[in-house]
C-alpha positions as CSV (number, residue, x, y, z in Angstrom):
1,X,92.8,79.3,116.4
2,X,96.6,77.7,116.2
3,X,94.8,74.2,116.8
4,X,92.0,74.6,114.2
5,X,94.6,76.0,112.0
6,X,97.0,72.8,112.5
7,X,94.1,70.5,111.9
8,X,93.2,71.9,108.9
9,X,96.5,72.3,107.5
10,X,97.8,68.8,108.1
11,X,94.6,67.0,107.5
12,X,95.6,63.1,107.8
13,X,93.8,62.6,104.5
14,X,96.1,65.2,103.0
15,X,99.0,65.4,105.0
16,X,102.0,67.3,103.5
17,X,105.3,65.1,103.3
18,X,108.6,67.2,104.0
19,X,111.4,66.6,102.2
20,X,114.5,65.3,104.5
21,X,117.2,65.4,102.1
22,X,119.4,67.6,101.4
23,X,118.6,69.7,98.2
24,X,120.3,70.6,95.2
25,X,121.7,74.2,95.4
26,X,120.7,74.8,91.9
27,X,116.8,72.7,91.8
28,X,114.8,75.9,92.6
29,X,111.7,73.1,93.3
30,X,113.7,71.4,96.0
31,X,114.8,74.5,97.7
32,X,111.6,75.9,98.0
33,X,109.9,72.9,99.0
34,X,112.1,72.5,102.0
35,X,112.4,76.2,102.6
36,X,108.3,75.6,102.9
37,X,108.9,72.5,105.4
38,X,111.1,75.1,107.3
39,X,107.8,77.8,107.4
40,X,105.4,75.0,108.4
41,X,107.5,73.9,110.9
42,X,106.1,76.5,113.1
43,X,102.4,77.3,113.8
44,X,102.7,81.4,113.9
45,X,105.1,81.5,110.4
46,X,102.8,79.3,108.8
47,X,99.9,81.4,109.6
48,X,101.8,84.1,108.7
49,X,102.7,82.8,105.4
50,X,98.6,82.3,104.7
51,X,97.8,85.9,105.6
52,X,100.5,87.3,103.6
53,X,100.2,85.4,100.1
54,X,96.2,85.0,100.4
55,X,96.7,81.4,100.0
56,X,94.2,78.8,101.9
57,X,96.0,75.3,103.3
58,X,94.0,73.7,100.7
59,X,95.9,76.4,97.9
60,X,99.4,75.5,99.4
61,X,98.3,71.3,99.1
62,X,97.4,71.3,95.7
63,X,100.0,73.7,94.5
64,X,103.2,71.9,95.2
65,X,104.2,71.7,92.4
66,X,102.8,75.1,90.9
67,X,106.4,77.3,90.6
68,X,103.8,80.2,91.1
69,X,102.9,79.0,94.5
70,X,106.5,77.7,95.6
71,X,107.6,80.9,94.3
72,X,105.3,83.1,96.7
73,X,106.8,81.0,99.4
74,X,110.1,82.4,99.2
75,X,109.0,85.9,98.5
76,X,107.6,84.9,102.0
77,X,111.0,84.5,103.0
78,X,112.1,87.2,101.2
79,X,110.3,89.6,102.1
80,X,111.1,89.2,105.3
81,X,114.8,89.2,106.0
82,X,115.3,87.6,109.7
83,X,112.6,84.5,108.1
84,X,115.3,84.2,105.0
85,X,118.8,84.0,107.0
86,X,116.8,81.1,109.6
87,X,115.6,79.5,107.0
88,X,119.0,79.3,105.2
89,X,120.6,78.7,108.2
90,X,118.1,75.8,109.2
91,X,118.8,74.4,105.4
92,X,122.5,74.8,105.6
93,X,122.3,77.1,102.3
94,X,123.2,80.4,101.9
95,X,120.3,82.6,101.7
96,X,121.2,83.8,98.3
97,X,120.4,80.0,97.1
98,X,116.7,81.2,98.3
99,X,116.7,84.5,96.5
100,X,118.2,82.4,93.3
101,X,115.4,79.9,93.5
102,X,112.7,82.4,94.0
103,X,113.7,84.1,90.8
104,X,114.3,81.0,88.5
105,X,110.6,79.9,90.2
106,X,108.6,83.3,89.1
């Protein structure tokens, strides 16, 4: 499952490109496109992430610049407190940057 999931995900005709720099503390778009880089970075979370917002790899792709879509990512993160502090952490934010992004994105 975690290898057809990964394939289909990060197609190389669609691969997703994650954002390296640092964001802006106050762009909502950038913090929750890295915060999704963060989520994709591992196999289970990004799974995770599908089952819980109902959204297909092929959703996610074509939705990256949709704030409704970057904004169910970080009620991904929200919603789950231990994903939001490791995700800040990993973004060297705090995690109330995420929870100001989510609700300036929905």
């Amino acid at each position: 499952m975690r290898d057809a999931f990964a394939a289909h995900l990060y197609s190389p005709r669609e691969a997703l490109t994650i954002i390296r720099e640092r964001p802006s503390p106050t762009d909502p778009f950038a913090l929750a496109l890295q915060a999704l880089g963060w989520v994709l970075s591992d196999d289970q979370r990004a799974e995770r992430l599908l089952a819980l917002t109902g959204m297909t790899p092929e959703t996610l792709r074509g939705g990256l610049s949709d704030p409704a879509v970057l904004g169910a990512v970080l009620d991904f993160l929200c919603n789950h407190e231990a994903d939001l502090v490791a995700a800040a952490s990993a973004l060297d934010i705090a995690p109330g940057q995420l929870v100001a992004a989510r609700e300036k994105l929905t």
